[in-house]
C-alpha positions in Angstrom: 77.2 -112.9 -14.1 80.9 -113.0 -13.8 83.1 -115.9 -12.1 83.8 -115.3 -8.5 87.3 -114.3 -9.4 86.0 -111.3 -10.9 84.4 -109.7 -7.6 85.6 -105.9 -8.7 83.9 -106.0 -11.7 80.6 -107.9 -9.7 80.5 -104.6 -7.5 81.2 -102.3 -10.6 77.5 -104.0 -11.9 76.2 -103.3 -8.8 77.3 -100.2 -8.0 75.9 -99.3 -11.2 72.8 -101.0 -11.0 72.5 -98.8 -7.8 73.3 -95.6 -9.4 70.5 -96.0 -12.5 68.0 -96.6 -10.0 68.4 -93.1 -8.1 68.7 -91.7 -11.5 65.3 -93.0 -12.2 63.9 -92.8 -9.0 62.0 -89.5 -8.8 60.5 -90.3 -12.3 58.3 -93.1 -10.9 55.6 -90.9 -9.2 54.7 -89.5 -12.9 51.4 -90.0 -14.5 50.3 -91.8 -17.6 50.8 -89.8 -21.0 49.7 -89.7 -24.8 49.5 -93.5 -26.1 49.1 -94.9 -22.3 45.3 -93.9 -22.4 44.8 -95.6 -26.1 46.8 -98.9 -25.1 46.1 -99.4 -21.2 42.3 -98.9 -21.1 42.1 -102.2 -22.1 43.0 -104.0 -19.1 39.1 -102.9 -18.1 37.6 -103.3 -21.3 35.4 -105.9 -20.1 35.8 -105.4 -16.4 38.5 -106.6 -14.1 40.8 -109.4 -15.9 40.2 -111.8 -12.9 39.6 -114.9 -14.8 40.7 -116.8 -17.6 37.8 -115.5 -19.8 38.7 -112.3 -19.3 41.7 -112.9 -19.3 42.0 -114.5 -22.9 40.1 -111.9 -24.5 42.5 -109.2 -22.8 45.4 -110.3 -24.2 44.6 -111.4 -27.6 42.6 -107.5 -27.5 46.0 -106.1 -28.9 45.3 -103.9 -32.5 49.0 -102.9 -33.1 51.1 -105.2 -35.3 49.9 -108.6 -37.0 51.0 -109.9 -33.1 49.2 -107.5 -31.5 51.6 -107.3 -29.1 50.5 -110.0 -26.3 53.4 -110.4 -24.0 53.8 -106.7 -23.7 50.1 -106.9 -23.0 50.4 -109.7 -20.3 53.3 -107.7 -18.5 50.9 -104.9 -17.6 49.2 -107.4 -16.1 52.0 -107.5 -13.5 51.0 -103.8 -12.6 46.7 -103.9 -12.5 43.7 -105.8 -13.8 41.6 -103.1 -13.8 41.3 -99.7 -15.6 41.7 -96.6 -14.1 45.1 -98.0 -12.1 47.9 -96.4 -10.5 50.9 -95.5 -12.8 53.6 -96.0 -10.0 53.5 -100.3 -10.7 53.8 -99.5 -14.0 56.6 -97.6 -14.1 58.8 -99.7 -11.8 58.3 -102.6 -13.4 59.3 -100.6 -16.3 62.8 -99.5 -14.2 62.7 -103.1 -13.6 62.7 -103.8 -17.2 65.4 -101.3 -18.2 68.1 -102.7 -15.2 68.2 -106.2 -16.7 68.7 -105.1 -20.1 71.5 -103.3 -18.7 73.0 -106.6 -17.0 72.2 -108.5 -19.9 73.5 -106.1 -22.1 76.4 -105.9 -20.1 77.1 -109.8 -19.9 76.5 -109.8 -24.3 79.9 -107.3 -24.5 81.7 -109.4 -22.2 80.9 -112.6 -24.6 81.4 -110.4 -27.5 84.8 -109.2 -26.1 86.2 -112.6 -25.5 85.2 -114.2 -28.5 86.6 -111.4 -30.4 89.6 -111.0 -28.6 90.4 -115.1 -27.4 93.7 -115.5 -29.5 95.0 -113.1 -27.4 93.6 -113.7 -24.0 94.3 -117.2 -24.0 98.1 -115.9 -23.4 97.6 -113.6 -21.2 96.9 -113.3 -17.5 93.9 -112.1 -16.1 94.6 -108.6 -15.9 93.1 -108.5 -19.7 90.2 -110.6 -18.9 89.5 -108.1 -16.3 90.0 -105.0 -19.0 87.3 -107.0 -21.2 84.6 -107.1 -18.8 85.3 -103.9 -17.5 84.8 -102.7 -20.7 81.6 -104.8 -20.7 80.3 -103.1 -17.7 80.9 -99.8 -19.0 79.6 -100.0 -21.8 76.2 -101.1 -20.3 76.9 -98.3 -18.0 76.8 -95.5 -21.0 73.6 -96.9 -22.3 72.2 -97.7 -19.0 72.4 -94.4 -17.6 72.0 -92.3 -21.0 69.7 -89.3 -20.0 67.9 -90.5 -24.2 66.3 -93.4 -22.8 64.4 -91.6 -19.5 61.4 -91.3 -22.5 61.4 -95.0 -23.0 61.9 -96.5 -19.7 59.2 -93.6 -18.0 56.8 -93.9 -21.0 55.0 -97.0 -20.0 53.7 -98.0 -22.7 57.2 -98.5 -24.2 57.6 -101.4 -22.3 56.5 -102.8 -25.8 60.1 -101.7 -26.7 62.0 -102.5 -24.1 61.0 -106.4 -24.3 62.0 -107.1 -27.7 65.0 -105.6 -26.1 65.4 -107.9 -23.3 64.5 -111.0 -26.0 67.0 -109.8 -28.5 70.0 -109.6 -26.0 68.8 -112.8 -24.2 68.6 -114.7 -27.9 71.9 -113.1 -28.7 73.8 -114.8 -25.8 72.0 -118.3 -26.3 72.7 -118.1 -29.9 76.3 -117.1 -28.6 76.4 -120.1 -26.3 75.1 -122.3 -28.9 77.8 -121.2 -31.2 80.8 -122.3 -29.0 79.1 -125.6 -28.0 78.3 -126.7 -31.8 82.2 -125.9 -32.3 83.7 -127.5 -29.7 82.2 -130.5 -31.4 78.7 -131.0 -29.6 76.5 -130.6 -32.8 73.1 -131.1 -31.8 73.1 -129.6 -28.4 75.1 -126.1 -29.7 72.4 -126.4 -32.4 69.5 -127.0 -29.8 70.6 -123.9 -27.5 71.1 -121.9 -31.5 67.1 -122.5 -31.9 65.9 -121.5 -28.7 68.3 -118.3 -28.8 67.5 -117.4 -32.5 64.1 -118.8 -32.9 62.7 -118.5 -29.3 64.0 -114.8 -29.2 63.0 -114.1 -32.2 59.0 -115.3 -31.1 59.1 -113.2 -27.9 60.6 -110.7 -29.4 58.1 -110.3 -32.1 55.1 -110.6 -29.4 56.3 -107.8 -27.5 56.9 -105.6 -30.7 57.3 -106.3 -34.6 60.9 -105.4 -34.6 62.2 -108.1 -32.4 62.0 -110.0 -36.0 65.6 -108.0 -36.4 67.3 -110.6 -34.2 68.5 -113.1 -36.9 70.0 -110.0 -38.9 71.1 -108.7 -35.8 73.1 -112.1 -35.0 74.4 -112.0 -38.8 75.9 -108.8 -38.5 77.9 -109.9 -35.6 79.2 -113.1 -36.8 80.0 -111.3 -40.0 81.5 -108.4 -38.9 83.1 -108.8 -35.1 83.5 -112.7 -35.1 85.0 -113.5 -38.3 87.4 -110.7 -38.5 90.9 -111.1 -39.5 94.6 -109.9 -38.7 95.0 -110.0 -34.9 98.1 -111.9 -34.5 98.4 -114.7 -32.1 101.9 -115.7 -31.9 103.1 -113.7 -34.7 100.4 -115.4 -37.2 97.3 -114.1 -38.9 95.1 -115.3 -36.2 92.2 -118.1 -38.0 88.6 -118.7 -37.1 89.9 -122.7 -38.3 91.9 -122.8 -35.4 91.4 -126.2 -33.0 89.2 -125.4 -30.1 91.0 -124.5 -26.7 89.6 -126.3 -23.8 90.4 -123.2 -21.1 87.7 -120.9 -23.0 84.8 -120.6 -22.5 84.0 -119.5 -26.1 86.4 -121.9 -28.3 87.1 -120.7 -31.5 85.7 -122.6 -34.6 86.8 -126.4 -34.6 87.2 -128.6 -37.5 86.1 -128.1 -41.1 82.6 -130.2 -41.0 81.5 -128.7 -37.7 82.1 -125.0 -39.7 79.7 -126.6 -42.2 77.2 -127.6 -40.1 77.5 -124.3 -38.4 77.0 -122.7 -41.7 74.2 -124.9 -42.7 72.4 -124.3 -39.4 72.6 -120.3 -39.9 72.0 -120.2 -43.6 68.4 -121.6 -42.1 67.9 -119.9 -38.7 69.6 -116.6 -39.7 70.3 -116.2 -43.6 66.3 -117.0 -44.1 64.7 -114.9 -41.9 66.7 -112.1 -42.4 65.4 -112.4 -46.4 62.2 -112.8 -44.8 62.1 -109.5 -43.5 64.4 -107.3 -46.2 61.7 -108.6 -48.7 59.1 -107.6 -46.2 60.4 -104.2 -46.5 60.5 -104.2 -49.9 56.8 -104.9 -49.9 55.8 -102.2 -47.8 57.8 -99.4 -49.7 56.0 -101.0 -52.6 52.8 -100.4 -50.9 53.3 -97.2 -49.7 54.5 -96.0 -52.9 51.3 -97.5 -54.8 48.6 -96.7 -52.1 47.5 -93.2 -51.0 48.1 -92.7 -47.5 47.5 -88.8 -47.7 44.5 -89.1 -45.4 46.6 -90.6 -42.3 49.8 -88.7 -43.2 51.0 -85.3 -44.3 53.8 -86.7 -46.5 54.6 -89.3 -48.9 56.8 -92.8 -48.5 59.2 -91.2 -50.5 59.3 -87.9 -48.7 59.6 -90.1 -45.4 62.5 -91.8 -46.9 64.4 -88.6 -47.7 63.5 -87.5 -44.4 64.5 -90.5 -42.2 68.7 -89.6 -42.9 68.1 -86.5 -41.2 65.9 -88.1 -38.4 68.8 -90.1 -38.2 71.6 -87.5 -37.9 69.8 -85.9 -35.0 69.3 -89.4 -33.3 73.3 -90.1 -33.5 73.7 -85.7 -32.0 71.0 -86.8 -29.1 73.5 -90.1 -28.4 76.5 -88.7 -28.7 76.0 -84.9 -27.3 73.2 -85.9 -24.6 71.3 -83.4 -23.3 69.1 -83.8 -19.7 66.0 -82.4 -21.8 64.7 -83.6 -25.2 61.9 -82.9 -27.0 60.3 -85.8 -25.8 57.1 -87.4 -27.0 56.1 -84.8 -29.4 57.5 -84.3 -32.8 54.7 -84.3 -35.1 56.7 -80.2 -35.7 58.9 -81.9 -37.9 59.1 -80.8 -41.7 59.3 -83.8 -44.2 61.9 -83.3 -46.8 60.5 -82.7 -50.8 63.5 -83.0 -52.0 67.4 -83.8 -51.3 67.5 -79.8 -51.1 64.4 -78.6 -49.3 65.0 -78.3 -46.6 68.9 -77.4 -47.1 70.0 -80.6 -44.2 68.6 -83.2 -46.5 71.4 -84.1 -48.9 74.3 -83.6 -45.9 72.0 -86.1 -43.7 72.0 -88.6 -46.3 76.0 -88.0 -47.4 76.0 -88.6 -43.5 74.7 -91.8 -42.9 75.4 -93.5 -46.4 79.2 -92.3 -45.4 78.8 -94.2 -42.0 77.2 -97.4 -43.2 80.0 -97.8 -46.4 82.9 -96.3 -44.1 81.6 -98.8 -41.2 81.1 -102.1 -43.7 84.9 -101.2 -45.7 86.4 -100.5 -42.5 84.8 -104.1 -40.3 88.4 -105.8 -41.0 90.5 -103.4 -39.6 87.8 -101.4 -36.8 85.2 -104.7 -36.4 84.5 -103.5 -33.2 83.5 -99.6 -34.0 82.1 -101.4 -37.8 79.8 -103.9 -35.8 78.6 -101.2 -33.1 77.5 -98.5 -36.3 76.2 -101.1 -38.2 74.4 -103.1 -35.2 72.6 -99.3 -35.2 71.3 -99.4 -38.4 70.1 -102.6 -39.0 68.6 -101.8 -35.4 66.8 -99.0 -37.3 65.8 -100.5 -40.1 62.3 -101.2 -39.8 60.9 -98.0 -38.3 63.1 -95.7 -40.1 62.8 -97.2 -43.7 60.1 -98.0 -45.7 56.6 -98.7 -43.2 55.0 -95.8 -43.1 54.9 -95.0 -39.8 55.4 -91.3 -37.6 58.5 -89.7 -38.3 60.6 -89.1 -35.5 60.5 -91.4 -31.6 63.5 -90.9 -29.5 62.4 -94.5 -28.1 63.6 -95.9 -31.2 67.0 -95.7 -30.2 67.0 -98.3 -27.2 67.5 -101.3 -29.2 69.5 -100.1 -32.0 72.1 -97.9 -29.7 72.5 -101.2 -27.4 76.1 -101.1 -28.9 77.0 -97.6 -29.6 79.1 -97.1 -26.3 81.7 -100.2 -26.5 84.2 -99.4 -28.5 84.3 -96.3 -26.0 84.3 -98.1 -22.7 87.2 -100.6 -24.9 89.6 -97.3 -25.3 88.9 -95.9 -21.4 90.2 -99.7 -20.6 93.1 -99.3 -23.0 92.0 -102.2 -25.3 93.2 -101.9 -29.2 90.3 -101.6 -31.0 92.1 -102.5 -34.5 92.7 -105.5 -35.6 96.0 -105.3 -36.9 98.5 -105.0 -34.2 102.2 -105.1 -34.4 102.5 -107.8 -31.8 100.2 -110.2 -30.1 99.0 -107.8 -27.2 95.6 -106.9 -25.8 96.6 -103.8 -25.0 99.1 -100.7 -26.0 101.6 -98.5 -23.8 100.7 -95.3 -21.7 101.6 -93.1 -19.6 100.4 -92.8 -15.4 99.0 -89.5 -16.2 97.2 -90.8 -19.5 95.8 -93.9 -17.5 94.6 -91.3 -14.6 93.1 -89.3 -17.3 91.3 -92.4 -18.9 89.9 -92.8 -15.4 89.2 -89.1 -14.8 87.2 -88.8 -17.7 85.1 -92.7 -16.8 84.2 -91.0 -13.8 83.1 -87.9 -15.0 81.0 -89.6 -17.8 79.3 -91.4 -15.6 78.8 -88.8 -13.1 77.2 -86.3 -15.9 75.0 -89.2 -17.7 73.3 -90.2 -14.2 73.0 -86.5 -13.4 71.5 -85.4 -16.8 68.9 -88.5 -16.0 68.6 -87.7 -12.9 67.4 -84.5 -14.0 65.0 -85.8 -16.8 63.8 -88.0 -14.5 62.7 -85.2 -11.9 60.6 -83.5 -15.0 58.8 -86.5 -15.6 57.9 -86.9 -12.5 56.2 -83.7 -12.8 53.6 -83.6 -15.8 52.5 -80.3 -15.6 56.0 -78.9 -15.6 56.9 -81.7 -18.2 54.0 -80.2 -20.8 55.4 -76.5 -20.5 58.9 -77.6 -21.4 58.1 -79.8 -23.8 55.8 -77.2 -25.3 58.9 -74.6 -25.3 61.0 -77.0 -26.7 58.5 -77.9 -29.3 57.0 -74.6 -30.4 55.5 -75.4 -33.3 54.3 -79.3 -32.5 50.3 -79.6 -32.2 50.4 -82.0 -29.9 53.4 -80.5 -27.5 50.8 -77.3 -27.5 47.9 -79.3 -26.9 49.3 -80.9 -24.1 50.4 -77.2 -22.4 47.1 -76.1 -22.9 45.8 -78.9 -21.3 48.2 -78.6 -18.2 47.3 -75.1 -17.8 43.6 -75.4 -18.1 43.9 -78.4 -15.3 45.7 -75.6 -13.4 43.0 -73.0 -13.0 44.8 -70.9 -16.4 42.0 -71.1 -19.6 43.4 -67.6 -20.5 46.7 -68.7 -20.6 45.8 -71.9 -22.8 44.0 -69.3 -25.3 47.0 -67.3 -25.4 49.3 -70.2 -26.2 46.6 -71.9 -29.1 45.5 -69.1 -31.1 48.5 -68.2 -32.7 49.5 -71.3 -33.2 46.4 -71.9 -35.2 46.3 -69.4 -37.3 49.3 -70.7 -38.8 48.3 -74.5 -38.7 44.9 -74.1 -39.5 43.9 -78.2 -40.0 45.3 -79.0 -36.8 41.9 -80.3 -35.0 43.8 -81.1 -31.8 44.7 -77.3 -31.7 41.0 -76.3 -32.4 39.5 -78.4 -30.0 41.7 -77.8 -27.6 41.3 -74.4 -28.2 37.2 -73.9 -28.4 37.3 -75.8 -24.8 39.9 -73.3 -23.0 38.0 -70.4 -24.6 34.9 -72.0 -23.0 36.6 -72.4 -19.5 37.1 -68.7 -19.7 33.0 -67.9 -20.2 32.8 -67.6 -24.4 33.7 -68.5 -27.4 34.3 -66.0 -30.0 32.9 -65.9 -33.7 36.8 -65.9 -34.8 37.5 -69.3 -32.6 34.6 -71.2 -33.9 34.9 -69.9 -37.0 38.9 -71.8 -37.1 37.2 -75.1 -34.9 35.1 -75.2 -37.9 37.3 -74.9 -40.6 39.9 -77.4 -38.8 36.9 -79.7 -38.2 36.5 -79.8 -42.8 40.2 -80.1 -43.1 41.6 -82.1 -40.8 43.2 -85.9 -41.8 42.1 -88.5 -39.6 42.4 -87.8 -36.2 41.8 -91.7 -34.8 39.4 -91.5 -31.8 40.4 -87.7 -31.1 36.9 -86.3 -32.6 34.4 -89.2 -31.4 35.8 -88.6 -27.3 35.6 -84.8 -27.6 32.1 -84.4 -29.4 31.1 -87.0 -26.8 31.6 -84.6 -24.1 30.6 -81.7 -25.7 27.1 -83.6 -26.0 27.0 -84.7 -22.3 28.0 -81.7 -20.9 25.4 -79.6 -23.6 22.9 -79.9 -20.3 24.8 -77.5 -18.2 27.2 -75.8 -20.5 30.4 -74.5 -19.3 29.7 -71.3 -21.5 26.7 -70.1 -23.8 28.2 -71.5 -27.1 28.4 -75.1 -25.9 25.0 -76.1 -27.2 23.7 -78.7 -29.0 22.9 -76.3 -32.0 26.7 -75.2 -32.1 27.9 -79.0 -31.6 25.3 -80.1 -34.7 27.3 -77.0 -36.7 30.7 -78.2 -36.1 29.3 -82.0 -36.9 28.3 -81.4 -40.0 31.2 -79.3 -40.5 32.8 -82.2 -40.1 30.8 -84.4 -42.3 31.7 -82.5 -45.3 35.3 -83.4 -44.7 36.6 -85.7 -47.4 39.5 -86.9 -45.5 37.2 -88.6 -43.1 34.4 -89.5 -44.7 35.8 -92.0 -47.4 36.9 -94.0 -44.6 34.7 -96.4 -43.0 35.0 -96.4 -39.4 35.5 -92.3 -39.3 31.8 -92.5 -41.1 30.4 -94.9 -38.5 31.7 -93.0 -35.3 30.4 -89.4 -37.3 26.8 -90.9 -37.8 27.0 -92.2 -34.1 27.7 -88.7 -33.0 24.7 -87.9 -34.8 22.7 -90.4 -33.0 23.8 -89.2 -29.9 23.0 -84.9 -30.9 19.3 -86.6 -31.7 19.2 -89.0 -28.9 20.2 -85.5 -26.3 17.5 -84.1 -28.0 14.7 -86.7 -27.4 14.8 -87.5 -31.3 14.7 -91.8 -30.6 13.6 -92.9 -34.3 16.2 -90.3 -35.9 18.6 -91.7 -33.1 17.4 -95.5 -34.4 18.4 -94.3 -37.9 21.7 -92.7 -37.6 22.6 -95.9 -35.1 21.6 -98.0 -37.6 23.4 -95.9 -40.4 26.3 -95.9 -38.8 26.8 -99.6 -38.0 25.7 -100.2 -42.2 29.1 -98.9 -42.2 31.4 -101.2 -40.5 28.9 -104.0 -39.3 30.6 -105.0 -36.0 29.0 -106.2 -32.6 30.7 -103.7 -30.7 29.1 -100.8 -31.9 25.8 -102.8 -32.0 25.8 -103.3 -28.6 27.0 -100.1 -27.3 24.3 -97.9 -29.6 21.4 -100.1 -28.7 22.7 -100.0 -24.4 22.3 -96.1 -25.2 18.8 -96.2 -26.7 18.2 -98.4 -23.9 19.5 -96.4 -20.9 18.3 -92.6 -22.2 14.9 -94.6 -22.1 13.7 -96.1 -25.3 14.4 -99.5 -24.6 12.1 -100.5 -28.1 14.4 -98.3 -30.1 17.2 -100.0 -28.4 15.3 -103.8 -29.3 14.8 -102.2 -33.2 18.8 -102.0 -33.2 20.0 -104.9 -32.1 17.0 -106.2 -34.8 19.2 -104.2 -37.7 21.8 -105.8 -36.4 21.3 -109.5 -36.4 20.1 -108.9 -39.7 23.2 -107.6 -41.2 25.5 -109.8 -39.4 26.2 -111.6 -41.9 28.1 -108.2 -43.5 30.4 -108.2 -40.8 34.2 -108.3 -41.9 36.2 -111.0 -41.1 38.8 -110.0 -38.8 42.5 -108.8 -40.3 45.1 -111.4 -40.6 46.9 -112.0 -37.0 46.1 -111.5 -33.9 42.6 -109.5 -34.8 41.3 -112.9 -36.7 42.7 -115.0 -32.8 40.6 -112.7 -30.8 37.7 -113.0 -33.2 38.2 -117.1 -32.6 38.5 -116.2 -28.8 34.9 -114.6 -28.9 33.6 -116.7 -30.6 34.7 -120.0 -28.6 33.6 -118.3 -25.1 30.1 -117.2 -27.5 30.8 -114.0 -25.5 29.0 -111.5 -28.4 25.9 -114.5 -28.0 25.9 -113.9 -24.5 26.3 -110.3 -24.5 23.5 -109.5 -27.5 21.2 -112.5 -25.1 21.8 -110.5 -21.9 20.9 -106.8 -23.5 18.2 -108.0 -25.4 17.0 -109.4 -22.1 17.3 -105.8 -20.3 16.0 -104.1 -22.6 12.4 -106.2 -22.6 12.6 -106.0 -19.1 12.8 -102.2 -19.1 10.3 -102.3 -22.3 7.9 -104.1 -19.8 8.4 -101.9 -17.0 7.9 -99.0 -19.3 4.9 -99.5 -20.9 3.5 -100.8 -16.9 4.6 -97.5 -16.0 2.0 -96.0 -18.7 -0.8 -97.5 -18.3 
């Protein structure tokens, strides 16, 4: 990464590569958690992904984002084809993951550093060289080992933001490297490697996650605010980016007049136009979310998230700078949205906060670039999930990109480097004292020492998911899904009682909260019965809950199979038809489609339990009127098949070839390439040939069985 001549600084990297991994080490023997089971099933949708058919329709399978996602899809591959896998692969690769961004991280300051500071460097000895990438490596260090990011790089299925990490640091440097070379004079190859870094990054970036599309603003901000800055004197003269390029740099600073132009030219197109791209993207979607009603997905409104965000924001920048060995982790659905700059009492001081930090940071980048381009690297970092798409309030993962250069100017002033850019006199660095330097050295080490620790720490509880829940439950008192998750732990543990204890109250004063009900009618049932009181709240959480994605389908699903041999009297299929038609009435679920399809399914599958095969035929084929999809075609009509009706099952797939022709054309994206991959490999021709097939056969064997 370095030159040879900078072996200390070779052995700093490694010594720190060494010292993230032990931090991370006993976190890779935890188990999957929350949006793992949604996202990972996949790789067994169709059965093992050992073939390029399967393998095709796994990764274009990807529902989140226009992209879908496919490269962070095609990493998992690197862990299992199959479904249920082992989380240890996962996870490592994950480590993996998080240890280069840290090099690479590491190797962008060092460019950044001598780009910044080459005026000055290029009369100096090495001993300022070495300051530079010291301060490189430590700054990777504080983000590397920062106790914040143990919920990214441990929650697997934040690899998806991790990569556009990796992509965004590694298009940063070849946009970097592209930079010097068009200056120097070599146009079209500086402009080649510019494409692949800004462009190429950019791609990847987005495939892993939607916000790698920051990386043009991203590379903007820097050249704006870092290398353009002005005042450092270089032999007592304002130092100019129009200075001739120096053939002992690496990084020559910008040559003649048309090679600037070009240079402009060539980032008004790759950087300027993207960047539009996506602030006018944002426009749109506050637009959107302003004009349509989302009230059936989320508790708040757009512009309630917006006031909100500032103070999500606040408590992101407390987390970074005051870390802490435990967070609040995955769950922080708790959190109040604000309904006005004054309710609650935090929401105007948030938003003095961060509009202070973003003006202060932009009318300070001539005289602090380096803090200026490290604040504002953080916001435009967070611009897209904290702004104007309407997505959950509050993930600490959303800090991994965005904090990437939080800790330089830091690591800069433990190396004694002048962060202004006005200085007296052309030097790197300023005067002090033995004791202040030991100090300065006392206080790296004890940084570093702490930060691993506190990971270290965190690390150990995610290792450990049943301890994990409990925390997070007591650091998350009034989250749903932090009390869910308890409850669960302790009914895996042998401890219904203590998962009624925990839910009970907790419902009473969150009454729509479904996860809390359900969770809460299946403990009670653990313990032997159900009172009046607890179905009575299931019910009523069951008519006012919002949409609960696949939530209700998976637990009404097992409440059906295991009616048969009830875990206590009140799980029967009477009391399960109750709470379905309970739900049923429930307006926030039944004006959408797909929440109608699965709730006639479930009603399918109640009559289907109960022998009922033409009222089963009916609600099948009422429910796929709904959303006319293959899928559920095939899946209702392999269940009339298999509980025995295989002509019920025949009379489905009939509905259904008959309706096909209704079926929605897949979203724009990846949804409409999948759709093209099915239908190139025929696979739903094949599937609906191969069931109809089994379920004559059976239809044969059945009525031979009756005569």
């Amino acid at each position: 990464m370095f030159s040879l001549r900078s072996l200390p600084i070779l052995l700093l990297m490694a010594g720190l590569i060494a010292l993230a991994s032990w931090a991370y080490l006993p976190g890779l023997h935890g188990d999957f958690l929350f949006d793992d089971y949604i996202n990972l099933p996949a790789l067994g949708a169709d059965g093992p992904v050992s073939h390029w058919a399967t393998f095709w329709r796994y990764v274009t399978s990807g529902q989140a984002d226009p992209t879908g996602r496919p490269l962070a899809l095609l990493s998992f591959l690197l862990d299992a084809h199959d479904w249920p896998a082992d989380p240890y692969p996962f996870k490592r690769t994950n480590l993996l993951v998080h240890l280069l961004n840290g090099a690479l991280l590491a190797r962008l300051l060092y460019q950044l550093g001598r780009l910044h500071f080459e005026p000055l460097l290029e009369k100096k000895n090495r001993t300022d060289t070495r300051r530079v990438a010291t301060a490189a490596v430590l700054g990777a260090a504080f983000w590397l080992l920062h106790p914040l990011f143990v919920s990214t790089t441990l929650y697997i299925v934040q690899r998806e933001a991790m990569l556009p990490t990796t992509f965004t640091l590694l298009g940063l440097l070849l946009w970097l490297h592209g930079r010097s070379t068009l200056l120097r004079g070599q146009r079209y190859l500086g402009l080649a490697w510019m494409v692949i870094g800004l462009c190429g990054g950019t791609l990847l970036g987005m495939l892993s996650k939607a916000n790698g599309i920051l990386l043009p603003a991203l590379a903007l901000l820097i050249e704006h605010v870092l290398l353009q800055a002005t005042g450092i004197v270089d032999a007592q003269r304002p130092y100019s980016n129009t200075h001739a390029p120096s053939s002992s740099s690496d990084a020559a600073p910008l040559g003649s007049v048309q090679q600037l132009q070009f240079y402009q030219h060539a980032m008004l197109l790759l950087a300027w136009f993207p960047t539009a791209l996506i602030a006018g993207y944002l426009v749109y979607a506050g637009w959107y979310g302003f004009t349509q009603d989302i009230s059936a997905v989320r508790p708040w409104t757009l512009g309630q998230r917006l006031l909100t965000e500032p103070r999500i924001l606040v408590d992101y920048l407390k987390l970074l700078w005051l870390p802490r060995p435990f967070t609040a982790g995955l769950f922080n659905d708790q959190i109040r949205a604000s309904t006005s700059l004054w309710a609650p009492a935090t929401t105007l001081p948030s938003l003095l906060v961060i509009s202070t930090l973003i003006a202060g940071a932009w009318l300070c980048r001539r005289r602090w670039p380096i803090v200026a381009v490290a604040v504002l690297f953080y916001f435009v970092g967070q611009s897209m999930e904290s702004s104007t798409i309407a997505l959950e309030l509050y993930f600490e993962h959303r800090n991994y990109l965005p904090a990437a250069l939080m800790f330089w100017p830091l690591a800069l002033w433990l190396c004694n480097v002048k962060l202004s850019a006005f200085y007296s006199s052309a030097s790197l660095t300023y005067p002090i004292s033995n004791i202040q330097r030991r100090l300065k050295i006392a206080l790296t080490g004890v940084l570093m020492i702490c930060l691993a620790t506190m990971t270290h720490a965190s690390s150990e509880l995610w290792g450990n998911g049943h301890d994990q829940a409990l925390l997070w439950a007591a650091l998350n008192p009034d989250s749903p899904r932090a009390q869910a998750s308890a409850a669960m732990a302790e009914t895996n543990a042998g401890h219904p009682e203590r998962a009624v204890a925990r839910l009970r109250p907790l419902l009473a004063t969150q009454p729509d909260q479904i996860q809390l009900a359900l969770n809460l009618f299946s403990a009670a049932c653990l313990t032997g019965h159900v009172d009046v009181d607890t179905l009575d709240a299931t019910t009523n959480a069951l008519r006012t809950t919002r949409d609960t994605g696949s939530l209700l389908t998976s637990w009404f699903e097992r409440a059906i199979d295991q009616s048969s041999q009830p875990a206590c009297p009140e799980l029967t299929l009477t009391t399960t038809t109750r709470m379905l038609e309970a739900t049923l009435s429930n307006p926030n679920l039944v004006k959408l489609p797909g929440r109608r399809q699965d709730l006639y399914f479930l009603q399918g599958r109640i009559a289907l339990k109960q022998g009922n095969a033409d009222i089963a035929l009916a609600d099948f084929n009422r429910a796929l009127d709904q959303q006319v999809r293959a899928t559920a075609a095939l899946r209702q009509a392999a269940l009339l098949g298999a509980s025995g009706y295989p002509s019920q099952g025949l009379a489905h797939l009939d509905h259904y070839e008959a309706n096909h022709q209704h079926e929605d054309r897949p979203g724009f994206g990846m949804p409409r390439i999948h759709a093209w991959v099915l239908q190139h490999q025929q696979y739903w021709e094949k599937e609906l040939i191969r069931l109809r097939n089994t379920l004559l056969a059976d239809e044969r064997t059945k009525n031979l069985s009756t005569k």
